[in-house]
Backbone and ligand atoms as CSV (ligand in chain L), in Angstrom:
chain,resi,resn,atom,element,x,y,z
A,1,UNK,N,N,61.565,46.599,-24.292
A,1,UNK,CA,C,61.109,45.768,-25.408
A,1,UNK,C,C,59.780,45.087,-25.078
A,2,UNK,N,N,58.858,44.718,-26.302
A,2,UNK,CA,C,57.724,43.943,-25.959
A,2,UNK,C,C,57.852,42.569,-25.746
A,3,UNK,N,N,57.174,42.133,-24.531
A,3,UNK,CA,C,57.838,40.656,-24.219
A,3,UNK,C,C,56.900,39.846,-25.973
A,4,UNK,N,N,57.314,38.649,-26.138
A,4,UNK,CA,C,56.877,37.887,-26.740
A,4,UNK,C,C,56.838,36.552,-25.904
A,5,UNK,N,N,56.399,35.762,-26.904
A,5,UNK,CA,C,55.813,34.140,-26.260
A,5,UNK,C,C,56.800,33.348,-25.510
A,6,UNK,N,N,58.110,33.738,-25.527
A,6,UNK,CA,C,59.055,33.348,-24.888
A,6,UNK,C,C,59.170,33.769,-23.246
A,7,UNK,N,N,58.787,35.066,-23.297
A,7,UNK,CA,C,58.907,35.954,-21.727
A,7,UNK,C,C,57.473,35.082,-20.876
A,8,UNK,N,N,56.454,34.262,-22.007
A,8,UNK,CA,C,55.688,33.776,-21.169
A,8,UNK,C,C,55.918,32.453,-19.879
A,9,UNK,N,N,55.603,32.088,-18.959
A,9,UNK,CA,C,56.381,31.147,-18.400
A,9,UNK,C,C,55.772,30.214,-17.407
A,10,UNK,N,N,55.643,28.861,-17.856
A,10,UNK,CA,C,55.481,28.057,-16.738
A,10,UNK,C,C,55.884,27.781,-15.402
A,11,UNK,N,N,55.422,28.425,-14.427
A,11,UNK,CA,C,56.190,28.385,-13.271
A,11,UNK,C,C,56.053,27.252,-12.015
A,12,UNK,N,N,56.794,26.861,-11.365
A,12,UNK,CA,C,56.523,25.571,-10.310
A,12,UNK,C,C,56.688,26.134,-9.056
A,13,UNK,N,N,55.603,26.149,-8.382
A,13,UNK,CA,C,55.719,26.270,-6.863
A,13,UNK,C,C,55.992,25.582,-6.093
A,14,UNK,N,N,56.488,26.022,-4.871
A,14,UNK,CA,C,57.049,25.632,-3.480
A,14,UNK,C,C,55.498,23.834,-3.398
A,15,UNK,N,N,55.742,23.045,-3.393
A,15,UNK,CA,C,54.731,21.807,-2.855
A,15,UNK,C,C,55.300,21.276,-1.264
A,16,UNK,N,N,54.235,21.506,-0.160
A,16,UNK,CA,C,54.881,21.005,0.537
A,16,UNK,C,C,53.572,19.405,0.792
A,17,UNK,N,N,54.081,18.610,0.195
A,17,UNK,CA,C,53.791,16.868,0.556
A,17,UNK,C,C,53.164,16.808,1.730
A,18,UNK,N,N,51.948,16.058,1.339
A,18,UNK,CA,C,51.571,16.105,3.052
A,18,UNK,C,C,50.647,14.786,3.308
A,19,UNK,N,N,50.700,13.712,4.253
A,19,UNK,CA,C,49.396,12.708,4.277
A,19,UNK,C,C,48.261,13.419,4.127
A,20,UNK,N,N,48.382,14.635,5.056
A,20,UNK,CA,C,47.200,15.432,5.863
A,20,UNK,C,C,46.789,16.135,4.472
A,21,UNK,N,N,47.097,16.609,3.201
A,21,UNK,CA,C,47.003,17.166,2.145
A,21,UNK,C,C,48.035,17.759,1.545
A,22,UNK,N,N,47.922,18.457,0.539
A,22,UNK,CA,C,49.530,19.006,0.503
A,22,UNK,C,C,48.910,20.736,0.289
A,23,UNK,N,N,50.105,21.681,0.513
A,23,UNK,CA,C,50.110,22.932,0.139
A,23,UNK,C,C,51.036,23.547,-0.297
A,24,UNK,N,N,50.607,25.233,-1.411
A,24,UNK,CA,C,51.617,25.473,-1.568
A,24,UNK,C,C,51.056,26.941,-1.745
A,25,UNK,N,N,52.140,27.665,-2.003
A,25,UNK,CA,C,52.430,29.098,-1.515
A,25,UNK,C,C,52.878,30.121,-2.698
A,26,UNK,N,N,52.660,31.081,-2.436
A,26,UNK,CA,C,53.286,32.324,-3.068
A,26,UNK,C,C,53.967,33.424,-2.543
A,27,UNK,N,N,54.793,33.866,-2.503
A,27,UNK,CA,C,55.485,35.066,-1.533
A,27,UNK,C,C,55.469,36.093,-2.562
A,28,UNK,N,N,55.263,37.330,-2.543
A,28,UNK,CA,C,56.121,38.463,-3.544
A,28,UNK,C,C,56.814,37.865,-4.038
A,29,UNK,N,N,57.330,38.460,-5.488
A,29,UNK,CA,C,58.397,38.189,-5.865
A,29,UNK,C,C,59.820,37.393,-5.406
A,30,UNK,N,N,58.998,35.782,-4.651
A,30,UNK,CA,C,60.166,35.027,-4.692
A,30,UNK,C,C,59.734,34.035,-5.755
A,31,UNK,N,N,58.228,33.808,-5.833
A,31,UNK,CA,C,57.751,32.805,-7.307
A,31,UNK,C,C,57.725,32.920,-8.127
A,32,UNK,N,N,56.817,34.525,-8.235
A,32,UNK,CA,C,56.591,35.164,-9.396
A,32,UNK,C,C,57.520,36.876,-9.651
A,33,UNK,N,N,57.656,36.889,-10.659
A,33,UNK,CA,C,58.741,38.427,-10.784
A,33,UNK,C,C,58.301,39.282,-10.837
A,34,UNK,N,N,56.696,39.459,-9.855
A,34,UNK,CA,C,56.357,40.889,-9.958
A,34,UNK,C,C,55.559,41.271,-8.541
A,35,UNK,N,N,55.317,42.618,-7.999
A,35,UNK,CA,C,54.493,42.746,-6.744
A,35,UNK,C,C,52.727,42.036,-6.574
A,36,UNK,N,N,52.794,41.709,-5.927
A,36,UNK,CA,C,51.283,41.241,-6.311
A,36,UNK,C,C,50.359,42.463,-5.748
A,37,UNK,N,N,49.180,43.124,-6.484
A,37,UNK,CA,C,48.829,44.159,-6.227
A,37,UNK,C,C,47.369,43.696,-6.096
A,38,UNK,N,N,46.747,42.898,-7.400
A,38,UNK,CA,C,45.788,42.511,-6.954
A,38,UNK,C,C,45.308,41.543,-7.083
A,39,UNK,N,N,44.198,40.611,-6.920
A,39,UNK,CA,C,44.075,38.928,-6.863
A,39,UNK,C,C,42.277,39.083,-7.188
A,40,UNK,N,N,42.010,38.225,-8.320
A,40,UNK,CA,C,40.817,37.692,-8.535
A,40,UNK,C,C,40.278,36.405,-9.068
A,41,UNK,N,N,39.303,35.557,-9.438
A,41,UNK,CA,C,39.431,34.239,-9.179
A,41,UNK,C,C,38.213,34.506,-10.604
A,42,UNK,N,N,38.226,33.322,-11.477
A,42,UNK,CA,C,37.307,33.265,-12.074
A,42,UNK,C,C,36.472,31.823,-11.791
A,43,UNK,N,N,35.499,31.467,-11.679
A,43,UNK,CA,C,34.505,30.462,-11.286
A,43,UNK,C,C,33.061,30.683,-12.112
A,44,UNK,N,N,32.546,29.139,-11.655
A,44,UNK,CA,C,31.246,29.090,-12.120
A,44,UNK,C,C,30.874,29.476,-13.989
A,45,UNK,N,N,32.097,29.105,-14.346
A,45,UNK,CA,C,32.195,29.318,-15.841
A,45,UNK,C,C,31.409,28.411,-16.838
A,46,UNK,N,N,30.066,28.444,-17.134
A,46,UNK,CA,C,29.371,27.209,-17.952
A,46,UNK,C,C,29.650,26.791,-19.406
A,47,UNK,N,N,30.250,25.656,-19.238
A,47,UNK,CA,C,30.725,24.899,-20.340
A,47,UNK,C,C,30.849,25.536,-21.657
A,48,UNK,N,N,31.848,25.535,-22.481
A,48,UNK,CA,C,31.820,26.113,-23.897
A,48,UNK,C,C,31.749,27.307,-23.777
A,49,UNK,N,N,32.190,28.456,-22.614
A,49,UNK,CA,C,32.275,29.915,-22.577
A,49,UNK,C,C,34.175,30.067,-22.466
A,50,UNK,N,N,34.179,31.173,-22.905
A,50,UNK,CA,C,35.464,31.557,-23.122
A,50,UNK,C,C,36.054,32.900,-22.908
A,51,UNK,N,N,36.959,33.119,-21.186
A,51,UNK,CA,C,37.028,34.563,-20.708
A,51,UNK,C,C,38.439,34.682,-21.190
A,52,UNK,N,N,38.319,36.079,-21.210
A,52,UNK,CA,C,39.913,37.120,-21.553
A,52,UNK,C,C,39.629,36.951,-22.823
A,53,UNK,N,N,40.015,36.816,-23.772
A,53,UNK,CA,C,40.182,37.515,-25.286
A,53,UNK,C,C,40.174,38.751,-24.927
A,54,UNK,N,N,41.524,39.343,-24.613
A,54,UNK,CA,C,42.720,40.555,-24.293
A,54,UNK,C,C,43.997,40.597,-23.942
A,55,UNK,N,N,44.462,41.989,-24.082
A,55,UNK,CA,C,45.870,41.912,-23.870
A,55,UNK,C,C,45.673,43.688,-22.661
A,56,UNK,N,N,47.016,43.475,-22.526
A,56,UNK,CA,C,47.038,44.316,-21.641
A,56,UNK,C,C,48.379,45.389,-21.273
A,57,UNK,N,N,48.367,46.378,-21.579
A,57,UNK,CA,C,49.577,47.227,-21.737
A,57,UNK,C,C,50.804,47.262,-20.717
A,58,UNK,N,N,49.954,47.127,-19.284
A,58,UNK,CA,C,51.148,47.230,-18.141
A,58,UNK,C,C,51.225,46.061,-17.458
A,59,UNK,N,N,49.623,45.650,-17.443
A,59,UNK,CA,C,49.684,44.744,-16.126
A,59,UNK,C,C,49.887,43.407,-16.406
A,60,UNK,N,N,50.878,42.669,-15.616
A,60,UNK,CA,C,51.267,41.371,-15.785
A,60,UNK,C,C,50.500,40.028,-15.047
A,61,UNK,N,N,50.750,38.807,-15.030
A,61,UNK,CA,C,50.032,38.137,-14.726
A,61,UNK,C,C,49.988,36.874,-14.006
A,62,UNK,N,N,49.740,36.275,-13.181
A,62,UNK,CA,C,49.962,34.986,-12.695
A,62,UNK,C,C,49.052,33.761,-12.734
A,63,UNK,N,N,48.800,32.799,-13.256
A,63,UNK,CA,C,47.384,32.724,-13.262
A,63,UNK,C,C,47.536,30.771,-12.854
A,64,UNK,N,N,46.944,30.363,-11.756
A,64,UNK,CA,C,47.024,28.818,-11.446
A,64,UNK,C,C,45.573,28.370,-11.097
A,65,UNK,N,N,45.711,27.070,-12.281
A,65,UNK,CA,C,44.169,26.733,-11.947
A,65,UNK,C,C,43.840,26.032,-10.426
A,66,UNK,N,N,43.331,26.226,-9.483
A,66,UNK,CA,C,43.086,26.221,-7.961
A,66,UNK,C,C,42.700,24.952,-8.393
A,67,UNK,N,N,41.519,24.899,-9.068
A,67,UNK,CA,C,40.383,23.390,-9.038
A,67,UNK,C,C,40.172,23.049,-10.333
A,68,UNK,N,N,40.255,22.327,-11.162
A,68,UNK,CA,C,39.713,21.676,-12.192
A,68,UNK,C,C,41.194,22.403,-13.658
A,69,UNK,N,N,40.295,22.372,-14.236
A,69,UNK,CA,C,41.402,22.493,-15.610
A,69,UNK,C,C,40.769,23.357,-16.761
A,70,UNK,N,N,41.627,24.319,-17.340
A,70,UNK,CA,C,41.088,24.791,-18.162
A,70,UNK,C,C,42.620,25.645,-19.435
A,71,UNK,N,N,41.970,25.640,-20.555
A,71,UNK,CA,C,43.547,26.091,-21.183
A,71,UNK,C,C,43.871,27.473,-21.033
A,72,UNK,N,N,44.796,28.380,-21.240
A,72,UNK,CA,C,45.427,29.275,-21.825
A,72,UNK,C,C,46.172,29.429,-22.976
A,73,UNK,N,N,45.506,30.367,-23.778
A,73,UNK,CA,C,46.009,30.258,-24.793
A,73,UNK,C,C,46.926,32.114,-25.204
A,74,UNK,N,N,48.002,31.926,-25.308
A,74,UNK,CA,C,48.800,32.981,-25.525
A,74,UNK,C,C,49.169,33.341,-27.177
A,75,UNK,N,N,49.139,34.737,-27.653
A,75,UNK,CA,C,49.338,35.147,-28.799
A,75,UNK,C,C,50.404,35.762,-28.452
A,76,UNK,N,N,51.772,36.251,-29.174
A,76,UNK,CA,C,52.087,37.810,-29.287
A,76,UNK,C,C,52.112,38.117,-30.506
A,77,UNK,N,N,51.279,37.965,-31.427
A,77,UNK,CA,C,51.063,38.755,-32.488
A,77,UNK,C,C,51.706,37.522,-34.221
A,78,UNK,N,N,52.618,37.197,-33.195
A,78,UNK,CA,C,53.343,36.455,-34.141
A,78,UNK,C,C,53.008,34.751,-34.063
A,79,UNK,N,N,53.006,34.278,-32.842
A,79,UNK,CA,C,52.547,32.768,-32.929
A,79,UNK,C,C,51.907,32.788,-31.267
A,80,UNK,N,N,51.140,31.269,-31.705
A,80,UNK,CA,C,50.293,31.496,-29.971
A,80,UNK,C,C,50.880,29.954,-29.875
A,81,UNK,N,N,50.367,29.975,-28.805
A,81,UNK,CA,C,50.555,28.534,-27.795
A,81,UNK,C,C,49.397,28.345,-26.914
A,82,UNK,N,N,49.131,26.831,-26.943
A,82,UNK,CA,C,48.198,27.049,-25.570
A,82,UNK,C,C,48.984,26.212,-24.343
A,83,UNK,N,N,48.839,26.280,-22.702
A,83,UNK,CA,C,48.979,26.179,-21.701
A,83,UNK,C,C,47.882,25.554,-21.327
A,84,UNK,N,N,47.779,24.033,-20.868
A,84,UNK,CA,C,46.783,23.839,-20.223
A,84,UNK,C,C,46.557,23.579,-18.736
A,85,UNK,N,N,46.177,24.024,-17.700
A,85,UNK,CA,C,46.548,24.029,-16.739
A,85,UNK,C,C,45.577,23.307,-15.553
A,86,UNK,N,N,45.882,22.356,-15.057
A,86,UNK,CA,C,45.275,21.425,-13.847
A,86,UNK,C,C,46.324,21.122,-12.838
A,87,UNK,N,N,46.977,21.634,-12.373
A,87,UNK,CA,C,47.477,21.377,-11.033
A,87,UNK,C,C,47.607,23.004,-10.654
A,88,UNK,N,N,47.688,22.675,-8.961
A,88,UNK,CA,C,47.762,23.801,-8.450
A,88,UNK,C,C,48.729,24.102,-7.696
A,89,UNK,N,N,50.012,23.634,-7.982
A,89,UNK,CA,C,51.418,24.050,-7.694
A,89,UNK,C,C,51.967,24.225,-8.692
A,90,UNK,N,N,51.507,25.013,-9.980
A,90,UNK,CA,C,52.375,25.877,-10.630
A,90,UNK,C,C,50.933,26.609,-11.474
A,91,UNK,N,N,51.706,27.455,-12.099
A,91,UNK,CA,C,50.970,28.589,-12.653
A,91,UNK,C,C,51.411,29.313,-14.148
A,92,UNK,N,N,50.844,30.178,-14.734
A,92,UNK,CA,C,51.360,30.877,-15.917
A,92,UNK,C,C,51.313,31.884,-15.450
A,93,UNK,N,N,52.906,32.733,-15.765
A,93,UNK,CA,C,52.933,33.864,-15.691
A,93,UNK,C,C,53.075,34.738,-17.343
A,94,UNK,N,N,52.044,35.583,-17.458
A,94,UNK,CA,C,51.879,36.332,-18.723
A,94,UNK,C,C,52.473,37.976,-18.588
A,95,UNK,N,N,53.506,38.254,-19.043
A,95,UNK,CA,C,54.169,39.375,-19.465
A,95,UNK,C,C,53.094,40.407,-19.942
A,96,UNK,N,N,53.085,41.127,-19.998
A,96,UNK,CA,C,52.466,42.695,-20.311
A,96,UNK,C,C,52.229,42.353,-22.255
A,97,UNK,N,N,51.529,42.982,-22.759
A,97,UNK,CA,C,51.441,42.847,-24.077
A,97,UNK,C,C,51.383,41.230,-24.644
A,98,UNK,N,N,50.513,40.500,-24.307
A,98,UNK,CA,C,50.186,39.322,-24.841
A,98,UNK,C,C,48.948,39.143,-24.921
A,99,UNK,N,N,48.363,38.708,-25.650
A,99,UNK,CA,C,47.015,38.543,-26.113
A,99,UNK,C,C,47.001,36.758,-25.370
A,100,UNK,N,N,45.759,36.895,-24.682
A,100,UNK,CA,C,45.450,35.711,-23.654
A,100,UNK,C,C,44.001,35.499,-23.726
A,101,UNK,N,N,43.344,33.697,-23.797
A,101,UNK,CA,C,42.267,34.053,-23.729
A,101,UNK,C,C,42.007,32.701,-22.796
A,102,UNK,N,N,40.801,32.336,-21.968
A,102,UNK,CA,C,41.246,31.035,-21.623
A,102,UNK,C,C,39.966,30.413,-21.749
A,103,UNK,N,N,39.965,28.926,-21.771
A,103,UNK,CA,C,38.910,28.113,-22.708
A,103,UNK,C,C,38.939,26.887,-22.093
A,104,UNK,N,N,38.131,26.023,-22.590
A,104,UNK,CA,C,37.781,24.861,-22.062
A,104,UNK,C,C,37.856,24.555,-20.407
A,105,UNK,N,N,36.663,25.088,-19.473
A,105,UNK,CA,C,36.922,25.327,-18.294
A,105,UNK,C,C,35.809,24.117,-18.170
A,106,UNK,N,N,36.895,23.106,-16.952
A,106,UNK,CA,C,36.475,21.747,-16.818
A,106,UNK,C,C,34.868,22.262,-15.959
A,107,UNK,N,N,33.818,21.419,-15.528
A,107,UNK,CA,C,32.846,21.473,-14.193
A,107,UNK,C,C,34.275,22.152,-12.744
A,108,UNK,N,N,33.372,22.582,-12.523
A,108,UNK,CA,C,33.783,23.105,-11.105
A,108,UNK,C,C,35.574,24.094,-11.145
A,109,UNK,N,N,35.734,24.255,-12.294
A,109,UNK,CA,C,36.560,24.552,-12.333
A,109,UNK,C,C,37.173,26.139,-11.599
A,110,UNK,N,N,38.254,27.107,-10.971
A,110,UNK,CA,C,38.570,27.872,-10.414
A,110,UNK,C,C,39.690,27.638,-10.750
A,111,UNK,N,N,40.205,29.666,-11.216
A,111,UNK,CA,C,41.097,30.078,-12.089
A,111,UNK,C,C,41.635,31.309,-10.649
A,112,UNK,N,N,42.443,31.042,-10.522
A,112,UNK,CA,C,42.818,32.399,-9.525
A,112,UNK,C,C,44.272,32.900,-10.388
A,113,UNK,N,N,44.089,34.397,-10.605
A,113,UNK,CA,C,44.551,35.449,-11.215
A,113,UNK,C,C,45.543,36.354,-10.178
A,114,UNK,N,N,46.817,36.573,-10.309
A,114,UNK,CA,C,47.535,37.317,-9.566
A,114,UNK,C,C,48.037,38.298,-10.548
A,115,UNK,N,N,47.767,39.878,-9.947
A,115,UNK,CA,C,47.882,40.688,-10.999
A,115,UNK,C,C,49.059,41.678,-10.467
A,116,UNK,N,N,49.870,42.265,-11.412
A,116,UNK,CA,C,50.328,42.765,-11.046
A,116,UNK,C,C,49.976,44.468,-10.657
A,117,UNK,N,N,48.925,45.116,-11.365
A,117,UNK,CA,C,48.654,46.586,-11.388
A,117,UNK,C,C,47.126,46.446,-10.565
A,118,UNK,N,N,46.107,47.446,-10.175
A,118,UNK,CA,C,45.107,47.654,-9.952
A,118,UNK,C,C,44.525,47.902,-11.137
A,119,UNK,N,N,42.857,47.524,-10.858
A,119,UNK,CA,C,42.411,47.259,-11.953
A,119,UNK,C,C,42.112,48.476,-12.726
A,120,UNK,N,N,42.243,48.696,-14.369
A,120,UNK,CA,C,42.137,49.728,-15.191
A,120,UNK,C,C,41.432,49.464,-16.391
A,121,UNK,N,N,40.610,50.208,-16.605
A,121,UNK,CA,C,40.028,50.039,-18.108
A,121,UNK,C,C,41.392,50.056,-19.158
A,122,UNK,N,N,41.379,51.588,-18.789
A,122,UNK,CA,C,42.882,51.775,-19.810
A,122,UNK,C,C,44.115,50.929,-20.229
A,123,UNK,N,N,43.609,50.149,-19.229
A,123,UNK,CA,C,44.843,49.320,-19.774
A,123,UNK,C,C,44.946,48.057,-20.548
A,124,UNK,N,N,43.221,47.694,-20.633
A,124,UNK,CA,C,43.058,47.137,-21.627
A,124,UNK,C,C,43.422,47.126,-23.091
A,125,UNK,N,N,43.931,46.301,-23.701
A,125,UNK,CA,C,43.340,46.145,-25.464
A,125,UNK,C,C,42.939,45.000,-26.025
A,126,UNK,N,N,41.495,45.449,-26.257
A,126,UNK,CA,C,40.267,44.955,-26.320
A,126,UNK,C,C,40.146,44.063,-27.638
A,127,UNK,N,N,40.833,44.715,-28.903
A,127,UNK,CA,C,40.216,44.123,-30.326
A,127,UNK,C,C,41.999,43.916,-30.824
A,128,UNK,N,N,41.589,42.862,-31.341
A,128,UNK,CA,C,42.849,41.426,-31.978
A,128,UNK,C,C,43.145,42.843,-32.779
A,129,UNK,N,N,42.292,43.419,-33.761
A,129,UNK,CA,C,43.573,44.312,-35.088
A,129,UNK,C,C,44.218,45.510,-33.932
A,130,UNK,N,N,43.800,45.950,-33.072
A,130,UNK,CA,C,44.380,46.569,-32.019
A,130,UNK,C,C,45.712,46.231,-31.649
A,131,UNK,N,N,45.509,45.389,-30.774
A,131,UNK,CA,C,46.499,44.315,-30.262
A,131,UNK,C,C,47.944,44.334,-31.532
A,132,UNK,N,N,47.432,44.076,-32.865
A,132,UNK,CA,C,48.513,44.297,-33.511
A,132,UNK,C,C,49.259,45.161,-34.243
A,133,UNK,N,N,48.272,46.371,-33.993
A,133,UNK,CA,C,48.562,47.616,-34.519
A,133,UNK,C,C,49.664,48.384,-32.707
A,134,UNK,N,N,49.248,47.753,-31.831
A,134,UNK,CA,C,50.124,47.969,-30.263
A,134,UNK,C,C,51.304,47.819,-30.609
A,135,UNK,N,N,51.528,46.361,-31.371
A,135,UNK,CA,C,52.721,45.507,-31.295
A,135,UNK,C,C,53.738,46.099,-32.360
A,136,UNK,N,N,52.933,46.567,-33.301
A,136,UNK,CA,C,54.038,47.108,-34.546
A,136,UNK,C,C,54.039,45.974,-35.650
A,137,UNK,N,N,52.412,45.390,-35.579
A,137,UNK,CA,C,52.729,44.100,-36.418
A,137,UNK,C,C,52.590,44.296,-38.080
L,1,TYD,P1,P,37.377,41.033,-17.841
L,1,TYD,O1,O,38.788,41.384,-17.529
L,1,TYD,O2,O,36.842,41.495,-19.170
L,1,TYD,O3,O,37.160,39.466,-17.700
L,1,TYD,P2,P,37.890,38.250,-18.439
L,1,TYD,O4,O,39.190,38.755,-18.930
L,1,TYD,O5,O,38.057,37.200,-17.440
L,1,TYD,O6,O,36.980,37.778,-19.525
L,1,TYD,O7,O,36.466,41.587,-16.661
L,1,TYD,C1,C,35.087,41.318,-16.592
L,1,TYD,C2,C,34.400,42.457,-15.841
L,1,TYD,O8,O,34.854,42.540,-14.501
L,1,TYD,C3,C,34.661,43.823,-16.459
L,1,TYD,O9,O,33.446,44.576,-16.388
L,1,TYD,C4,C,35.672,44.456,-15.561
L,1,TYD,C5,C,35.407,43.812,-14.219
L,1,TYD,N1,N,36.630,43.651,-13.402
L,1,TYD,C6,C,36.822,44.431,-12.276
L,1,TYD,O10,O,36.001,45.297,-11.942
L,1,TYD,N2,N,37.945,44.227,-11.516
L,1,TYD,C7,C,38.870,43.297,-11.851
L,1,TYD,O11,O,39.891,43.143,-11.140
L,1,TYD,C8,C,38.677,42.519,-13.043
L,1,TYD,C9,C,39.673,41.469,-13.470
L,1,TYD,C10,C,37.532,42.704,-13.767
């Protein structure tokens, strides 16, 4: 089945408290429910720009803002939500087939992306009437 806005999910990581700072972690599939295959970071994003407007057929997603804050906003065709995200012990994980775009990226802000597939053109879908012609809308 195609996930919808429900399969999307706020997730809370391991925090370990610290005077010295605090940290926190990701293992395979003990945080997130999928292999991590590949990892990229978005940065240096100047004010009032807006990355992803896409969806994506296979590959799933993890996504925690490292530094600063910026939203996510999730479609599946039927209703969206946005996610806004500034801490960096938890994350959004985005299901396969959701239209995602993310926006308002604070100064200095860093977006690190945990993916589940290697990267593919093909597996993009690129244009919103697309996206809902995918879905069966
Ligand atoms: P894109 O996914 O369109 O960026 P965003 O969703 O953040 O707006 O990717 C931007 C460019 O970077 C595009 O030319 C594809 C390339 N790219 C890679 O080569 N490897 C990757 O892992 C990713 C995510 C993007």
């Amino acid at each position: 089945m195609i996930p919808n806005l429900s399969d999307v999910k706020l997730i809370n990581l391991p925090k370990m408290e610290d005077p010295r700072g605090n940290l926190s972690f990701i293992e395979d599939e003990k945080q997130i429910p999928f292999k991590i295959e590949r990892t990229y970071w978005i940065y240096d994003v100047p004010g009032g720009q807006t990355r992803g407007g896409h969806a994506f057929k296979e590959q799933q997603e993890f996504i925690v803002a490292l530094s600063g804050s910026f939203d996510v906003v999730v479609n599946d065709g039927n209703e969206q939500k946005t996610y806004p995200l500034n801490r960096s012990y938890h994350g959004l994980f985005i299901p396969a087939g959701i239209w995602r775009e993310m926006t308002n990226f604070s100064t200095n802000s860093l977006a690190l992306v945990m993916s589940s597939t290697a990267f593919s053109q093909d597996d993009y879908i690129r244009g919103y009437p697309e996206f809902i012609k995918y879905k069966g809308l």
